[in-house]
C-alpha positions as CSV (number, residue, x, y, z in Angstrom):
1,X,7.7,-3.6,21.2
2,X,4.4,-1.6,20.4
3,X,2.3,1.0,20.6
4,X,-0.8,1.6,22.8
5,X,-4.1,1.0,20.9
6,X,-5.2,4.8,20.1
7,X,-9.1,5.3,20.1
8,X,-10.6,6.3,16.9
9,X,-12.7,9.3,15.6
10,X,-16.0,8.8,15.2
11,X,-16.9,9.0,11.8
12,X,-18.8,7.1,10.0
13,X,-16.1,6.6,7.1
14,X,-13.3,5.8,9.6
15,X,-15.8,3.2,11.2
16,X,-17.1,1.4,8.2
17,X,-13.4,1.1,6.8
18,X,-13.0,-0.6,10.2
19,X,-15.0,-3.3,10.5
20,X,-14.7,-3.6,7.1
21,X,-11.4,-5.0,7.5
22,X,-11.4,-6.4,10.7
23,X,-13.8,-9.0,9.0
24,X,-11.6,-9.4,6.4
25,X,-8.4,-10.2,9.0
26,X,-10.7,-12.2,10.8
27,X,-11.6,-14.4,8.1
28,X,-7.9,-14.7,7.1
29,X,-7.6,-15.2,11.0
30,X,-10.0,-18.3,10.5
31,X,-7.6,-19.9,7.8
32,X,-4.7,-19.5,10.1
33,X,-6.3,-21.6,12.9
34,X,-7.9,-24.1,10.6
35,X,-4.2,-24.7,9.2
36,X,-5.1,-23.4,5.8
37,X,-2.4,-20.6,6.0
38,X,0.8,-20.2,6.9
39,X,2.3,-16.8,8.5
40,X,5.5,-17.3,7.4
41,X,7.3,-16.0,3.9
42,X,10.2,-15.1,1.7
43,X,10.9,-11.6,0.2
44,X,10.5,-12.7,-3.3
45,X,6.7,-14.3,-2.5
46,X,5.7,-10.7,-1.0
47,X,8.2,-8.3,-3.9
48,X,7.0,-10.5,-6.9
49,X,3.5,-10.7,-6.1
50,X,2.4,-7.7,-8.5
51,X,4.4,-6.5,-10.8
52,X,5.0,-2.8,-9.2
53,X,5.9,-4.1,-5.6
54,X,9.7,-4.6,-6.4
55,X,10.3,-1.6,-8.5
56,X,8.2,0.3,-5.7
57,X,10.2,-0.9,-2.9
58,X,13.6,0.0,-5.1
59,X,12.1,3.5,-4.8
60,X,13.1,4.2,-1.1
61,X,16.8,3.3,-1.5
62,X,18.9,1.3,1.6
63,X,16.8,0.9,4.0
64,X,19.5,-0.5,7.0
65,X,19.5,1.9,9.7
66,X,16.6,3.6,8.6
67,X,13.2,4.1,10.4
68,X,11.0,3.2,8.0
69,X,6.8,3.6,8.5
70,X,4.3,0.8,7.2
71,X,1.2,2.6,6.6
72,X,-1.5,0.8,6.4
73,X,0.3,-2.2,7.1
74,X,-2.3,-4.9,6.7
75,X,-1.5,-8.5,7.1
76,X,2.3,-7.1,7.7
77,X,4.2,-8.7,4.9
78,X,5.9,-5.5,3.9
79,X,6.7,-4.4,7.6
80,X,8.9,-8.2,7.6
81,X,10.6,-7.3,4.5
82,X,11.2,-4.0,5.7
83,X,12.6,-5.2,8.9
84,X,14.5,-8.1,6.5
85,X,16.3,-5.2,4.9
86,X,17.9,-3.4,7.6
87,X,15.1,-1.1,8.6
88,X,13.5,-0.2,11.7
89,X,10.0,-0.6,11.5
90,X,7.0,1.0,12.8
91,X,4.4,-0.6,11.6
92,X,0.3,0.5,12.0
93,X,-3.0,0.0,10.5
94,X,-6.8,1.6,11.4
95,X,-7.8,-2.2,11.8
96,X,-6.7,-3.9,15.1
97,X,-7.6,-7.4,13.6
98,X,-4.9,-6.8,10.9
99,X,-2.5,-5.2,13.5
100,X,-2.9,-7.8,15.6
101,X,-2.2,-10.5,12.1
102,X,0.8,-8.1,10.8
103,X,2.7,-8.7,14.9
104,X,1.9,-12.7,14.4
105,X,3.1,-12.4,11.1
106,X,6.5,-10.2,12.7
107,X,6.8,-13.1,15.6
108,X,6.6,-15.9,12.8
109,X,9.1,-14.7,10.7
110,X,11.4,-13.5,13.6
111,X,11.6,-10.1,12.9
112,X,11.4,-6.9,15.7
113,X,8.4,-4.0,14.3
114,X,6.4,-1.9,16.2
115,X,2.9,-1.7,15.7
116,X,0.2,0.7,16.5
117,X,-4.0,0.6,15.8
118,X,-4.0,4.2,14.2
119,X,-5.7,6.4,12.0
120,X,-3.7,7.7,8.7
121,X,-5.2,11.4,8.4
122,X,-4.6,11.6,12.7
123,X,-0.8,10.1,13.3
124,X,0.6,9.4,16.6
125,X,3.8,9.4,15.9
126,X,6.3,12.7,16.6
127,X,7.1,15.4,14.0
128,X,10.2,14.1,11.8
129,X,10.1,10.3,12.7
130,X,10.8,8.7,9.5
131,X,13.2,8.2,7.2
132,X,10.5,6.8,4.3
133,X,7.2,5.7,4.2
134,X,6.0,2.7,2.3
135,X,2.1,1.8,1.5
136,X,0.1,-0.7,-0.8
137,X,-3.1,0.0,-1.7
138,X,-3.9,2.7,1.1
139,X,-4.3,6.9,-0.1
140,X,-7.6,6.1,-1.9
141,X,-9.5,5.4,1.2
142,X,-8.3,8.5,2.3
143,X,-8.7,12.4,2.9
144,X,-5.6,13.2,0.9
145,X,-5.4,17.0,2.4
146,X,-5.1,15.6,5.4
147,X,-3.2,12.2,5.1
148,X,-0.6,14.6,3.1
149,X,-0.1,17.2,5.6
150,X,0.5,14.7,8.1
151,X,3.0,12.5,5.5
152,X,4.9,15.9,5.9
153,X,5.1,16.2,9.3
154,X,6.8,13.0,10.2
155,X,9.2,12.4,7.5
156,X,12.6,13.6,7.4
157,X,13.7,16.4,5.9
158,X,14.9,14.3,2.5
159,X,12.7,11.2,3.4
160,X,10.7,9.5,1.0
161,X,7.2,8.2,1.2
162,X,6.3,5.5,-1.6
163,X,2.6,4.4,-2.4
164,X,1.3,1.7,-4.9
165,X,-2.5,2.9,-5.6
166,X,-5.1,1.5,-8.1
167,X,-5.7,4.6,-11.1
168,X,-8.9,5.2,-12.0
169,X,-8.0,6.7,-15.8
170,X,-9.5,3.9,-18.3
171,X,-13.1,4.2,-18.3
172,X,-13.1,0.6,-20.1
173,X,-10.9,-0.7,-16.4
174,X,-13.5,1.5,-14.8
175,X,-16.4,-0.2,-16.2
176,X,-14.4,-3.9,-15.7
177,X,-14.0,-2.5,-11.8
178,X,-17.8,-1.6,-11.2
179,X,-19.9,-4.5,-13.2
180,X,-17.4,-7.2,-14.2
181,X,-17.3,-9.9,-11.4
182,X,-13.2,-11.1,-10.6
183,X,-11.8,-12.7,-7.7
184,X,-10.4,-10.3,-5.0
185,X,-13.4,-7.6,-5.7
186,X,-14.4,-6.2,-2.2
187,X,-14.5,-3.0,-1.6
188,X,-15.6,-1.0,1.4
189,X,-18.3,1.8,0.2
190,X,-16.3,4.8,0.3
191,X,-13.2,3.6,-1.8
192,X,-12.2,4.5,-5.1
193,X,-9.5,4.2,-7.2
194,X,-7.2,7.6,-7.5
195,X,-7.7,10.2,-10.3
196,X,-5.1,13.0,-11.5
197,X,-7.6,15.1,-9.7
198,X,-7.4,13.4,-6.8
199,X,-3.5,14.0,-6.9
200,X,-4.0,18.1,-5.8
201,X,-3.9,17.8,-2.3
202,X,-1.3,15.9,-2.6
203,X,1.5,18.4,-4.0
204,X,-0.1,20.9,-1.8
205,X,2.3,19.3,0.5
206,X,4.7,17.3,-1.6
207,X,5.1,19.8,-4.6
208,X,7.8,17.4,-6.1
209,X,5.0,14.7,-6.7
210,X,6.1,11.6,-8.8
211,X,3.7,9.3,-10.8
212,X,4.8,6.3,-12.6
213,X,2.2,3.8,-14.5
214,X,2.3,-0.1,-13.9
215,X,0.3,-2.8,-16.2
216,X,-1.0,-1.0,-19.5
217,X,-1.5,-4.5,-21.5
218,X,-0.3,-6.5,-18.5
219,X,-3.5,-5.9,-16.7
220,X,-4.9,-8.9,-18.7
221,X,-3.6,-10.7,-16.0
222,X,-6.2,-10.0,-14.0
223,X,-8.4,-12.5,-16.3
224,X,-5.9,-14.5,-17.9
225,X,-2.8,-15.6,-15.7
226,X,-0.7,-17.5,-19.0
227,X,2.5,-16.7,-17.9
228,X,4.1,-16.2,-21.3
229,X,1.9,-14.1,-22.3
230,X,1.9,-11.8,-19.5
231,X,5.9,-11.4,-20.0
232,X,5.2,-10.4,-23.1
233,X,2.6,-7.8,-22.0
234,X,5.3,-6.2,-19.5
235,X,8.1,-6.0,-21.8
236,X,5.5,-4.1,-24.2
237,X,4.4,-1.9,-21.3
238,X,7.9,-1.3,-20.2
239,X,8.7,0.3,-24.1
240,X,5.5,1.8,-24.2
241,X,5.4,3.8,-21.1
242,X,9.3,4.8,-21.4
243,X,8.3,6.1,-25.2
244,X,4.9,8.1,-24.1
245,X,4.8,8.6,-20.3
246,X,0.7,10.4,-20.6
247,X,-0.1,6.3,-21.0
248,X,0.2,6.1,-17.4
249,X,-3.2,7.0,-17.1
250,X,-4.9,4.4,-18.6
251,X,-2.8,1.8,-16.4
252,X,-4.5,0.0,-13.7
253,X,-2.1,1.0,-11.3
254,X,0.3,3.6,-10.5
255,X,3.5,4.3,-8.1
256,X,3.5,7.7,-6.2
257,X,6.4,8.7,-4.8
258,X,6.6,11.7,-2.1
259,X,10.1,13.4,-1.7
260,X,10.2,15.9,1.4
């Protein structure tokens, strides 16, 4: 089951974002054929792979029965664990080489999701489609007026929409980001990590807006991946951030939660 390809506006933002990752799916694409990946997965290798996935995904409640949105869906692993849990799935992404990834990835792990090449800020899907909304990693490539207005429009009245976004509040994380070389650092030109600022558009149309900090002292794990040590880290951030909330913005990334 899918959607028809939908052609894409013409900007020059929309169209560097992309190619930018259709070159990234096809290079995952590549690994695929050379036998260097595999499609398939368990829940717990896609929930525990940050540290914010799992309590994020707790956020939209029982999923079975529900019609659930993957937006942005990338290389599809939420849209399987979605569909795992009970939900029905639509599932779409501006990039038909990761659509086209994300329904290989649905086949392999013998799950049923539609998908859809679409733009976020432009959806083609009907006025009060969804029961929630999950994303990783998507509203800062985005025109958050109009990605939130159209959020609005096809939720449910009392759906939720959940996002996991990098925070741009710790100028010393900011400098790390812009002139500190790390594995995983691409970037398309126009991205940037979200500010409170950035948030206003936002609760123009989701008033209710929710913002909750992950990895304060656990980012280290970005440079160092000793295990023990990073526990340690997240049991510290866990007290910290429950004792002084206003930390949140010097995490490296944050959970939004949108309640219509």
């Amino acid at each position: 089951m899918g959607f028809q390809a939908l052609n894409m506006p013409g900007t020059d933002r929309l169209v560097a974002e992309q190619l930018f990752h259709d070159r990234q799916a096809a290079d995952r694409a590549s690994s695929f054929r050379s036998g260097c990946g595999d499609l398939r997965f368990d829940d717990e290798a896609y929930l525990n792979h940050e540290t914010w996935i799992r309590p994020a995904f707790a956020k939209l409640g029982e999923l079975r029965g529900k019609h659930v949105l993957d937006y942005g869906c990338g290389h599809g692993m939420a849209a399987v664990a979605l569909a795992r849990a009970g939900a029905t799935v639509t599932a779409f992404d501006l990039s038909p080489g990761y659509v086209s990834e994300a329904r290989e990835r649905a086949r392999a792990n013998d799950v049923t999701a539609a998908f859809a090449v679409a733009d976020a800020e432009d959806l083609p899907f009907p006025d009060g489609s969804f029961d929630g909304v999950w994303g990783n990693a998507i509203l800062h490539h985005l025109d958050l007026a109009r990605a939130g207005r159209e959020l609005a429009r096809v939720l449910k009245p009392g759906g939720v929409a959940v996002f996991c976004e990098p925070w741009g509040g710790n100028p010393v994380l900011s400098f790390a980001r812009r002139f500190i070389p790390y594995p995983g650092k691409d970037r398309t030109p126009d991205e940037r990590p979200l500010s409170r600022r950035d948030l206003g558009p936002l609760r123009d149309s989701f008033p209710t807006l929710e913002v909750e900090g992950h990895q304060l002292l656990g980012m280290v794990r970005r440079v160092w991946r000793n295990r023990w040590a990073c526990r340690a880290f997240d049991a510290a951030d866990a007290r910290l951030l429950r004792t002084c909330p206003s930390l949140c913005n010097w995490c490296r990334y944050v959970v939004i939660t949108l309640k219509r």
